[in-house]
C-alpha positions as CSV (number, residue, x, y, z in Angstrom):
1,X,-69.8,-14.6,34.5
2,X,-70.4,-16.9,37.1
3,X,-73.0,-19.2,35.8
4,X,-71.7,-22.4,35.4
5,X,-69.5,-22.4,32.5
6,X,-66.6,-24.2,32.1
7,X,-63.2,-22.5,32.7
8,X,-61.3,-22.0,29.9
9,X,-57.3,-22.9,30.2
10,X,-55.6,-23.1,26.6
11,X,-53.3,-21.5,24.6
12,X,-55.2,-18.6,23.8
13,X,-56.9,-17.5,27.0
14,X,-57.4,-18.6,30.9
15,X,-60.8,-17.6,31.5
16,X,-62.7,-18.8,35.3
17,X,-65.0,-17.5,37.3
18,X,-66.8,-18.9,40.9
19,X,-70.0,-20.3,40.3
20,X,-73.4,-18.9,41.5
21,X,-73.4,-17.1,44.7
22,X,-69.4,-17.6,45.1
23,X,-68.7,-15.7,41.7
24,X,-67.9,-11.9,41.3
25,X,-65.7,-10.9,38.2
26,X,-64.4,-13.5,35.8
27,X,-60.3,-13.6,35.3
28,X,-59.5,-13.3,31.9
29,X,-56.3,-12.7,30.5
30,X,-56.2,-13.3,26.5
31,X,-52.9,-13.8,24.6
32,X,-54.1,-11.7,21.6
33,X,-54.3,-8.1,22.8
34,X,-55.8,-7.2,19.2
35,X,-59.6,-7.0,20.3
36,X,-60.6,-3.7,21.6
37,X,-63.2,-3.1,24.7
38,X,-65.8,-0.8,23.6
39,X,-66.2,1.5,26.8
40,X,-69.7,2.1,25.9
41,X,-70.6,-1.5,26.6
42,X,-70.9,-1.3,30.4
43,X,-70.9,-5.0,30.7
44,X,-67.3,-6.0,29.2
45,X,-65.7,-2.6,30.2
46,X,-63.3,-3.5,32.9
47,X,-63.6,-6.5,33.4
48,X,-61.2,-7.8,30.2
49,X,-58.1,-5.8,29.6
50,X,-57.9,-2.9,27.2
51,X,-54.7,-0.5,25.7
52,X,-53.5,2.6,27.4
53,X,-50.0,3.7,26.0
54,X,-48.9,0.5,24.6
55,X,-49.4,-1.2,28.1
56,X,-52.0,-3.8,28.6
57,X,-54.3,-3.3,32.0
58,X,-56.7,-5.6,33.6
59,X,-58.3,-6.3,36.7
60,X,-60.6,-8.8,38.6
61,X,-62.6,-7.9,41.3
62,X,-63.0,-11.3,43.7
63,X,-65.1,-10.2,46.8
64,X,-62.6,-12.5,48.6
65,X,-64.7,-15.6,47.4
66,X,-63.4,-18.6,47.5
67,X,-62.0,-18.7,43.7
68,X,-59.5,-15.6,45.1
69,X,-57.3,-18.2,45.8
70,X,-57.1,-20.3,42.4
71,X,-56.9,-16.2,40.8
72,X,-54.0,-15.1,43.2
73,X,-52.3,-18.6,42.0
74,X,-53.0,-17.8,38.8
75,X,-51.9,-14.4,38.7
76,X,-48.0,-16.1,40.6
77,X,-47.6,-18.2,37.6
78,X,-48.2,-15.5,35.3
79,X,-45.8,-13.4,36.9
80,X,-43.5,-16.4,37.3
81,X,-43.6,-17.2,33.7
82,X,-43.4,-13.4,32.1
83,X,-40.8,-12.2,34.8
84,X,-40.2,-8.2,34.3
85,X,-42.7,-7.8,31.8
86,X,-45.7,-8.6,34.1
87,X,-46.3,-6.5,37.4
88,X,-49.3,-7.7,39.2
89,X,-51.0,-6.4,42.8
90,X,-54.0,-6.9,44.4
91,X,-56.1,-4.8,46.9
92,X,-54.7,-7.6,50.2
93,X,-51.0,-6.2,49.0
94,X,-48.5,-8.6,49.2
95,X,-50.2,-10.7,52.4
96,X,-53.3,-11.2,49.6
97,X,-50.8,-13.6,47.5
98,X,-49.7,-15.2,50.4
99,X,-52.2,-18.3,50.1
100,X,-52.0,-18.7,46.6
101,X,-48.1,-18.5,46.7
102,X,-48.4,-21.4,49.1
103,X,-50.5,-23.6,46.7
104,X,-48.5,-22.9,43.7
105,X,-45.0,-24.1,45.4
106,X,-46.4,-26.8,47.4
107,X,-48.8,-28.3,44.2
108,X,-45.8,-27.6,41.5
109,X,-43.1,-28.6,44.0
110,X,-41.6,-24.5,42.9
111,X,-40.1,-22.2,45.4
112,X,-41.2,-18.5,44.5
113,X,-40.9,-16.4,46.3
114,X,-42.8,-12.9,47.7
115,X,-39.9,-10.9,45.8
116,X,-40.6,-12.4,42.7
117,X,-44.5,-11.3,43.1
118,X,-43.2,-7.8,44.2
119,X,-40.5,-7.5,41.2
120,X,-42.1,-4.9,39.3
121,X,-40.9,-4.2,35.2
C-alpha cells in the first residue's frame, strides 16, 4: 500500500504499488479468483478484484503518479497475453495507454497496437 514493499511479479500474482508520497492504489491482479473481498472491510474493498456474474472486476486508482506508467504497461501485456477475454480502460481513454504502449514495444521489441488495447471480448 505504498510503503515500501517489494513488488510482487510471479506466477500467482503481480502486485506494485509507488512508494511514499508517489503511491495511491496498489495493482493487483491474482491468478486465483477463489478468494472473496469481504465488502464490509473498507480497506480491501475495491481495491483487489471481486465476482459479479461470473466476470472478474478490478480497478486501480493512480492519481497519475509516476507508477501510472509501469500499471498502463502492465495492464497492455495483460491484454496482449489474454486477447478477447481481457477488456481493460482507464479514466485518460485510449491517449492514457499511449505512454505505456510506447515502453512496452520499444523495451520488448513488440508492435501492439491501440486496437489491440481497444479490442474488447
Amino acid at each position: 500500500m505504498g510503503n515500501g514493499n517489494k513488488p510482487e511479479f510471479d506466477r500467482d500474482q503481480i502486485w506494485f504499488n509507488g512508494v511514499g508520497k508517489d503511491s495511491h492504489e496498489t495493482l493487483s491482479i491474482k491468478r486465483d479468483d477463489s478468494y472473496q473481498v469481504d465488502p464490509s472491510n473498507k480497506l480491501n474493498f475495491g481495491k483487489d478484484m471481486w465476482k459479479k456474474r461470473k466476470e472478474l472486476f478490478g480497478f486501480t486508482k493512480t492519481a497519475e503518479k509516476p507508477y501510472d506508467l509501469l500499471v498502463t504497461a502492465t495492464l497492455i501485456l495483460y491484454k496482449h497475453h489474454f486477447g478477447e477475454v481481457v477488456e481493460v480502460s482507464g479514466d485518460g481513454g485510449q491517449e492514457g495507454f499511449k505512454e505505456g504502449l510506447d515502453l512496452v514495444n520499444k523495451t520488448l521489441k513488440l508492435k501492439i497496437d491501440m486496437e489491440t488495447i481497444r479490442g474488447g471480448r
